[in-house]
N, C-alpha and C positions, 0 to 999 in steps of 0.2 A: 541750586534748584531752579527748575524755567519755570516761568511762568506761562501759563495756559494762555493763546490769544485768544480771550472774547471781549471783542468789539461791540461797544455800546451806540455807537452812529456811520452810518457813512453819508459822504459828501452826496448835496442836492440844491443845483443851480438851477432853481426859478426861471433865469434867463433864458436858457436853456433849455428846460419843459415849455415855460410859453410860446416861445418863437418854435417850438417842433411842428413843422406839419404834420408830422403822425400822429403828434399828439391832439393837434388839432382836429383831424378827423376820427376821433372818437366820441361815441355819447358820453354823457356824464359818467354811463353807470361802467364802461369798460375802461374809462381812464381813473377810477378808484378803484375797479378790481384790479387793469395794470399796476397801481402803485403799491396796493396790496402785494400784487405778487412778488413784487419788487422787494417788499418787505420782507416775506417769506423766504424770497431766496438770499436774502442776507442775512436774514438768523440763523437759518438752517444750514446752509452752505449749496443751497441747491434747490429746487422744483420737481416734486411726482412729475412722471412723464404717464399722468392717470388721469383723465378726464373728466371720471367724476371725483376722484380729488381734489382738483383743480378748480373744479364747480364749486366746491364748499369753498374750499380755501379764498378764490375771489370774491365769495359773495354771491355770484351770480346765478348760483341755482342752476336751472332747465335753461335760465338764458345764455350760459354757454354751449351750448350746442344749436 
């Protein structure tokens, strides 16, 4: 019998995120929805390609658009 892959974490180097310039130029509130998202698409396997999905899903409301 296999066992079904559901992964409980994946890898996440601090070093990495800090030193990003990308990451770095983002406000607070879109570098928690990125991570959010982040999140989302590792549970799920994937991201709505939906706007206002998207909206909810980060958090950020009307400020994603």
């Amino acid at each position: 019998m296999a066992d079904k892959f559901n992964p409980t974490y994946f890898y996440f180097y601090p070093g990495n995120w800090l030193s990003s310039e990308q990451v770095a130029m983002m406000t607070p509130a879109e570098e928690g929805a990125y991570m959010r998202l982040l999140c989302w698409d590792f549970m799920q396997g994937g991201i709505p390609d939906d706007d206002s999905a998207l909206s909810i899903m980060s958090r950020l409301g009307q400020d994603w658009f």
